[in-house]
C-alpha positions in Angstrom: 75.5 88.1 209.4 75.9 85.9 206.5 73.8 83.4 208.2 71.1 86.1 208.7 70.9 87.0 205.6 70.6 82.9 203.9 67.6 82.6 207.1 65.9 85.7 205.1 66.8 84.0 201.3 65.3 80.9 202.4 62.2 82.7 203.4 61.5 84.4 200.5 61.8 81.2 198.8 59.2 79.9 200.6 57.1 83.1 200.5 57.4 82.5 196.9 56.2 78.8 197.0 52.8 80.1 199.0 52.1 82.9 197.1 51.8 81.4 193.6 48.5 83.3 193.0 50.4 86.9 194.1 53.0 85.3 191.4 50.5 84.4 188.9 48.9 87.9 188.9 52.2 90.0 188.8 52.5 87.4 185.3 49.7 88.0 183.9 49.5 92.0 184.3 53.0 91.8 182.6 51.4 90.0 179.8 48.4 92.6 179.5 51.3 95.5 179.2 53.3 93.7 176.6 50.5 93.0 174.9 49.6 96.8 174.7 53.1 97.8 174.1 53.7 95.0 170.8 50.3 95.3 169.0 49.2 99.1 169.7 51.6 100.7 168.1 51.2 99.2 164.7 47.9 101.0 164.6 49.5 104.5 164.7 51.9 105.8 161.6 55.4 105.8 161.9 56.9 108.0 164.3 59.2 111.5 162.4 61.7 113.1 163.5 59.5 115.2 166.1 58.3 112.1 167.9 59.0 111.8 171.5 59.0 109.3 174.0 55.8 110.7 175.9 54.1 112.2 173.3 54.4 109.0 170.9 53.2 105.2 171.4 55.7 103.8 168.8 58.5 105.4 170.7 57.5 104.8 173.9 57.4 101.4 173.7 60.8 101.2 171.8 62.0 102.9 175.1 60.4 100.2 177.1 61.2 97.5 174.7 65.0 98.3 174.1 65.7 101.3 176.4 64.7 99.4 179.5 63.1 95.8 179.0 65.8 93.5 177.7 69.0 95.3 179.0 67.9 95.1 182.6 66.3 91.6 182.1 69.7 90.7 180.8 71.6 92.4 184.1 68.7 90.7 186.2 69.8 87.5 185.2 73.2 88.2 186.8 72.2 89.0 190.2 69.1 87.1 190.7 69.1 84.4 188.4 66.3 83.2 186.2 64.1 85.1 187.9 62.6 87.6 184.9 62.4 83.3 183.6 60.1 82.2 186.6 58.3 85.2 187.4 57.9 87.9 185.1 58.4 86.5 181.7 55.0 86.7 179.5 56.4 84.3 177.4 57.1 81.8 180.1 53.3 83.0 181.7 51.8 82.0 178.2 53.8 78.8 177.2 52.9 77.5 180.6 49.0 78.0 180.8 48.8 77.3 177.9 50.5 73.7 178.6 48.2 73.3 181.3 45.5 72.4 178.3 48.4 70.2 176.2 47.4 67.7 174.2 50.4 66.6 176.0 52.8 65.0 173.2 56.0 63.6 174.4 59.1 66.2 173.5 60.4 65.1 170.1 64.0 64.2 169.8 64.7 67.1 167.1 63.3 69.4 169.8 65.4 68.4 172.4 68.8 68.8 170.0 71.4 71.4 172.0 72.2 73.3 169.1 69.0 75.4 169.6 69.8 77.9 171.6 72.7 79.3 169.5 70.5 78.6 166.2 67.5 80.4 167.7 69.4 83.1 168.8 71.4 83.6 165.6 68.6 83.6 163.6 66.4 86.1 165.7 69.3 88.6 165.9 70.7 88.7 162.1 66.8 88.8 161.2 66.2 91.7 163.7 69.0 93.5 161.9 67.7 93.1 158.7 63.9 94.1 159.6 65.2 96.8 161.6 63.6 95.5 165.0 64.7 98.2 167.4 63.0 100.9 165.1 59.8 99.5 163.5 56.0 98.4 165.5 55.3 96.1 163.0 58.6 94.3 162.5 58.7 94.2 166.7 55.3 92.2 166.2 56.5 90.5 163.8 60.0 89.0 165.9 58.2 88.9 169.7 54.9 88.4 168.4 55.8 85.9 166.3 58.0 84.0 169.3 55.4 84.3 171.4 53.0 82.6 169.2 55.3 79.8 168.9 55.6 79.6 172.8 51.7 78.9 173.1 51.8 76.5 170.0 54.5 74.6 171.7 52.6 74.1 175.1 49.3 73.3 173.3 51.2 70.1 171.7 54.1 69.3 174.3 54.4 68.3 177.4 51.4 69.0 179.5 52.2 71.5 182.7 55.7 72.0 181.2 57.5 74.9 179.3 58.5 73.2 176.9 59.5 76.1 174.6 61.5 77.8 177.0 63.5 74.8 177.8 64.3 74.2 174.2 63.3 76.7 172.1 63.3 79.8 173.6 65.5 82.3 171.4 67.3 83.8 174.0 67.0 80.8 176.8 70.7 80.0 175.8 71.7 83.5 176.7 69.7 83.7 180.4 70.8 80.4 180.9 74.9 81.5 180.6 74.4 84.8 182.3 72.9 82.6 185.5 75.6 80.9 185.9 77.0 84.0 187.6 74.4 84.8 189.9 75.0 84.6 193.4 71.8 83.6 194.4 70.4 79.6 193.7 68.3 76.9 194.9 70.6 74.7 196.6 69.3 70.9 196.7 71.1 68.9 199.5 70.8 65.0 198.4 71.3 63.7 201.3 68.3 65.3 203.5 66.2 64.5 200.3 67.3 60.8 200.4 66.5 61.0 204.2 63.6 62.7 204.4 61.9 60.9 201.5 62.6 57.4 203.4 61.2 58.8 206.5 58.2 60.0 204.6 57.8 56.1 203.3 57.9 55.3 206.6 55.3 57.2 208.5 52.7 56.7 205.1 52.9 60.6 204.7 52.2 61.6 201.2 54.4 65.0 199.9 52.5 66.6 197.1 54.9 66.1 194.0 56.5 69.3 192.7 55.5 70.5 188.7 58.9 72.2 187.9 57.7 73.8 184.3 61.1 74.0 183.3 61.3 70.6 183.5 64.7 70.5 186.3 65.6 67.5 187.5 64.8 68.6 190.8 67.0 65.9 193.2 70.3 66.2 191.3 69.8 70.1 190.2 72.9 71.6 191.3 73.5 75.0 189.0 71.0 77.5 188.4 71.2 77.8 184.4 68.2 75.8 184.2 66.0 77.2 187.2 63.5 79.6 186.7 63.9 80.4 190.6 60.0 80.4 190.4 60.1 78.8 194.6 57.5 76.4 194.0 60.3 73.6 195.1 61.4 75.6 197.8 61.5 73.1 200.9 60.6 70.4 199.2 61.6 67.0 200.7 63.4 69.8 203.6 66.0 69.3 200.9 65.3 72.4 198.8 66.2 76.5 200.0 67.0 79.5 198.3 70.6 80.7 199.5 73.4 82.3 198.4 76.3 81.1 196.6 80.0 82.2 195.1 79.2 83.6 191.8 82.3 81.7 190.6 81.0 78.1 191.3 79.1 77.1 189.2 81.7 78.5 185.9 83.9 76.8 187.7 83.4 73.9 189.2 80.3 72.6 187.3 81.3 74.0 183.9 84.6 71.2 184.0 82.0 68.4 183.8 78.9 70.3 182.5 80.3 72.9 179.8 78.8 71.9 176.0 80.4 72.8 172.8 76.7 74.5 172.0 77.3 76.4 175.3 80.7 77.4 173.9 79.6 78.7 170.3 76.6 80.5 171.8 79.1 82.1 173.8 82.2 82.6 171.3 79.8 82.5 167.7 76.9 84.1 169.4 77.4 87.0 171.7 81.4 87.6 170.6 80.4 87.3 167.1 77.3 87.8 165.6 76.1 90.5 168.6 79.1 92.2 167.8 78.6 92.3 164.4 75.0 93.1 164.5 75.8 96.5 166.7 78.6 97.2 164.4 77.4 97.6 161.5 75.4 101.0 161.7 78.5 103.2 162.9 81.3 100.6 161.0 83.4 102.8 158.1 84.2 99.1 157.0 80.6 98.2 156.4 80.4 101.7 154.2 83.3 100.6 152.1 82.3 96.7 151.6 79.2 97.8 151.0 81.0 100.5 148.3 82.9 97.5 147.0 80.1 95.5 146.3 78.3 97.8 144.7 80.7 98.9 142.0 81.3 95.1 141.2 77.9 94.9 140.5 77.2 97.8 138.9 80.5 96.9 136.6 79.0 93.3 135.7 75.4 95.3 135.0 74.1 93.5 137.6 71.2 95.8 138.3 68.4 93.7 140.3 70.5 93.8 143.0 70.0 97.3 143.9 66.1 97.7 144.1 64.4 98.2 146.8 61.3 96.2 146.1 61.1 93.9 149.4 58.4 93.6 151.4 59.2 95.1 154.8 59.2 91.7 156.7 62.1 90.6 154.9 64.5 93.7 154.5 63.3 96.8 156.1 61.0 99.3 153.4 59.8 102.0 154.8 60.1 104.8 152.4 57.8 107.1 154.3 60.6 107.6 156.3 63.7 107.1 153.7 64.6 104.6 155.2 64.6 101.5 152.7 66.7 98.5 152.2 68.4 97.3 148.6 68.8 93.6 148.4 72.7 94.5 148.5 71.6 96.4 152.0 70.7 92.9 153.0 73.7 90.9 151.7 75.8 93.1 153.3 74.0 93.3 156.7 74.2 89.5 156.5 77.4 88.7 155.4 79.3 91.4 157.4 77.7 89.9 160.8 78.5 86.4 159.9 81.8 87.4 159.1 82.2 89.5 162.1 81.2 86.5 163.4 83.7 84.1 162.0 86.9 86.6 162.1 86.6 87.3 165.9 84.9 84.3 167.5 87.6 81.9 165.7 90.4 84.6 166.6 89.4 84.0 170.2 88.7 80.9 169.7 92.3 80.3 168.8 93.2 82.2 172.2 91.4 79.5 174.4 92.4 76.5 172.4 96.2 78.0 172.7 95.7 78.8 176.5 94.3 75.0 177.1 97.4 73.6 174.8 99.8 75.3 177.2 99.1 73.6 180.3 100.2 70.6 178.8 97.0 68.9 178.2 94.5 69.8 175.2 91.2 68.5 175.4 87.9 69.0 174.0 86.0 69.3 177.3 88.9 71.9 178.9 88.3 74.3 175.6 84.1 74.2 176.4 85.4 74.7 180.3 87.8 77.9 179.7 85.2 79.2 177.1 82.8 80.0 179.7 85.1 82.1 181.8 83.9 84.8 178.7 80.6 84.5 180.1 80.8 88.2 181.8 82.4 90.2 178.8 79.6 88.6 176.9 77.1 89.2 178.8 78.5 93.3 179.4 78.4 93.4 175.5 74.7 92.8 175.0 74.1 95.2 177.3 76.2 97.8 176.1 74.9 97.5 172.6 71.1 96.8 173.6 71.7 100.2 175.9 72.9 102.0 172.5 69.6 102.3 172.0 68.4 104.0 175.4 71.2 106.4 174.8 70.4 107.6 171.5 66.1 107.8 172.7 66.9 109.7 175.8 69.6 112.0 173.8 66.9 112.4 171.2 64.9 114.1 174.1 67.4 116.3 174.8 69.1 114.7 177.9 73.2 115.0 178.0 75.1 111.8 177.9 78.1 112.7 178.6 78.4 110.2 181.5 78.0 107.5 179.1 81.5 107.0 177.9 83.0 106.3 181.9 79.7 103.7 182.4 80.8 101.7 179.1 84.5 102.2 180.3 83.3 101.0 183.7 81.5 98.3 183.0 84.2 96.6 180.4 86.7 97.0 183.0 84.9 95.0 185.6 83.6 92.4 183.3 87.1 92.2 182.1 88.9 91.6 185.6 85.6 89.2 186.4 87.1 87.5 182.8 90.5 87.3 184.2 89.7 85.7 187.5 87.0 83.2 186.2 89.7 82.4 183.6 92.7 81.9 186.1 90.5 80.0 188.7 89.7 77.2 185.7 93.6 77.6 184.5 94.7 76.5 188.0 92.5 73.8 188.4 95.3 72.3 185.4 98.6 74.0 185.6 101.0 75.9 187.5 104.1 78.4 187.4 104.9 79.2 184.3 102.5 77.1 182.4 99.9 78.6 184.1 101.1 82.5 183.3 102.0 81.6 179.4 98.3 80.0 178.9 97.0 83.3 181.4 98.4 85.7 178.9 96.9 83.4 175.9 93.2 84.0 177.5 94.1 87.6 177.8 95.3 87.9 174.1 91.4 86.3 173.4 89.8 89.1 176.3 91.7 91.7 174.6 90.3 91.3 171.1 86.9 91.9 172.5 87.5 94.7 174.5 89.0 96.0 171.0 86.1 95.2 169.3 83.4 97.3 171.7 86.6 100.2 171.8 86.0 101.0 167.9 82.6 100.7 168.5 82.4 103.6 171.1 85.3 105.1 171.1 87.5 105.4 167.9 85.4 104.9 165.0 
């Protein structure tokens, strides 16, 4: 059966390599409906309090922007890989034709620097926060329009054919890249047929169109899929090349001992443990409302009074009094400072957990902590979506639908990201250790598991 069903994978893959143009088109209508659903809005006022999804633009497309679009392209990226990446991305679509007219530039060195993807994303979700992304047309243009002017920018300068910015620069490319790791799906490249087929290729004078891999893999020693878009145009190339399925622990765990980075771990520890946290927190934290009390009456008591207008323009802090709903320059110190240190309490609390669990099997090393970091990959990953689907909850309930149910589908999903947390974790664990050393350094990454699962539980549960 399982055979079966890896003769129908490697199909599809190859369906997908012939069928570029069906490919192309499903692209570029995806483009011509986010288009629509980023700049239309902004032409219509701001939606009240009667507003509904199908009566209203503005809030329709918040539903389709943050109720549906990212959480599921997030889950997609666990069960299919980078396939939103290859095929559906109107980023990706745009970057790419437009590098197909490159003044083609080599990639720059500060371009290709691995802290990216944790800068970008940091920086796109504190500023979403403070510009109130999830509510507002014109700050939404303002974050994905912006990005996706960037992305055509890049691939009119850099690296002709080649996606350039989603390789590098892509705010949340960091984030698809981890949550791909999982998927149980890959291109598989087998060396050796390559090595073989290309020498009896040389042989015979027959001439094998060369691949353009946009996200610029390198295709004969690709063995993960965190980089692949899963696009299938190298699907059977060289016969060395098929889409089939995989454990959805190998690549954590085998690859991650030799290929985990310490940007890989702070995007996953910093960036989705921390600052995601913090950034969902801070609208329903009662330790935001006091900080935020705190800092007010020290300010207030040294007559510091510039500090509570609410003069910004609306593309730095949000201002929209229309619908009272203004931020103070305090508003935006404590937004900002609250997430970072959400950020820098619980990432370096769990931190501490995974450098203590690596210690314990006898053997501390830098590589091990980047390794055992990546076993939070799920929980991570769960916590986006959990947050990001805050938002579909509180649209849909604002229509009137019960959400009861939504309590035992959070509860469900951070119990089986949890347990996938646990196993990932004790697979790497007893790659190093055994007996007890291996159960003391277990209960060390369950300590660092545990603090997140506290984190979402005052989140939806006690505060």
């Amino acid at each position: 059966m399982q055979n079966k069903f890896s003769v129908y994978l490697a199909y599809a893959g190859n369906w997908m390599r012939d069928h570029r143009k069906v490919i192309l088109g499903i692209q570029w209508a995806i483009v011509l409906i986010y288009a629509v659903l980023i700049i239309v809005p902004c032409f219509y006022p701001v939606p009240d309090n009667d507003a509904r999804i199908l009566n209203n633009i503005t809030v329709f497309a918040q539903f389709c922007f943050w109720g549906i679009w990212w959480p599921f392209v997030l889950l997609s990226m666990i069960f299919l890989g980078r396939f939103w990446c290859g095929v559906m991305c109107p980023e990706g679509a745009l970057t790419e034709w437009a590098a197909k007219h490159s003044v083609g530039r080599p990639i720059p060195k500060w371009m290709r620097w691995g802290g990216w993807p944790f800068v970008a994303f940091a920086l796109t979700t504190i500023y979403g926060q403070l510009v109130s992304v999830y509510q507002y047309p014109w700050a939404v243009l303002l974050v994905l329009g912006g990005s996706t002017v960037a992305a055509i920018v890049v691939g009119f300068i850099y690296a002709k054919q080649k996606r350039a910015w989603c390789k590098y620069l892509c705010p949340v490319n960091g984030v698809f890249a981890l949550l791909s790791k999982l998927a149980p799906v890959y291109y598989k490249v087998d060396q050796s047929a390559w090595d073989a087929n290309l020498q009896h290729e040389k042989a015979n004078l027959i001439k094998v169109a060369p691949v353009n891999c946009a996200p610029l893999q390198p295709l004969r020693s690709m063995q993960g899929a965190s980089g692949c878009h899963m696009c299938g145009r190298c699907s059977g190339y060289h016969n060395a090349i098929d889409l089939t399925f995989r454990s959805p622990t190998d690549e954590v765990v085998r690859l991650g001992a030799s290929e985990a980075t310490f940007w890989q771990m702070m995007l996953i520890i910093y960036g989705l443990l921390g600052i995601a946290i913090g950034a969902f927190h801070w609208t329903v934290s009662p330790i935001f409302i006091d900080y935020k009390l705190m800092l007010a009456e020290f300010f207030v008591d040294h007559e510091i009074w510039w500090i509570l207008d609410t003069n910004t323009p609306w593309f730095l802090l949000t201002n929209y009094p229309e619908n009272n709903d203004v931020f103070s320059w305090l508003d935006g110190l404590c937004i900002l400072t609250y997430i970072l240190g959400t950020a820098a309490v619980l990432g370096s609390s769990i931190l501490v957990c995974i450098t203590s669990a690596v210690a314990t099997v006898g053997q501390i090393s830098k590589q091990r902590i980047y390794h055992l970091a990546q076993a939070f990959i799920p929980i991570a990953g769960a916590g986006v979506f959990l947050g990001l689907s805050a938002t579909t909850l509180s649209l849909i309930k604002h229509e009137g639908i019960k959400t009861w149910w939504a309590n035992d589908i959070r509860l469900g999903i951070l119990l089986v990201s949890s347990l996938a947390v646990a196993w990932l974790g004790f697979k790497i664990l007893k790659l190093w250790s055994s007996g007890i050393r291996l159960v003391l350094s277990f209960a060390w990454l369950l300590a660092g598991l545990a603090l997140v699962n506290i984190a979402w539980g005052y989140m939806f549960w006690w505060w």
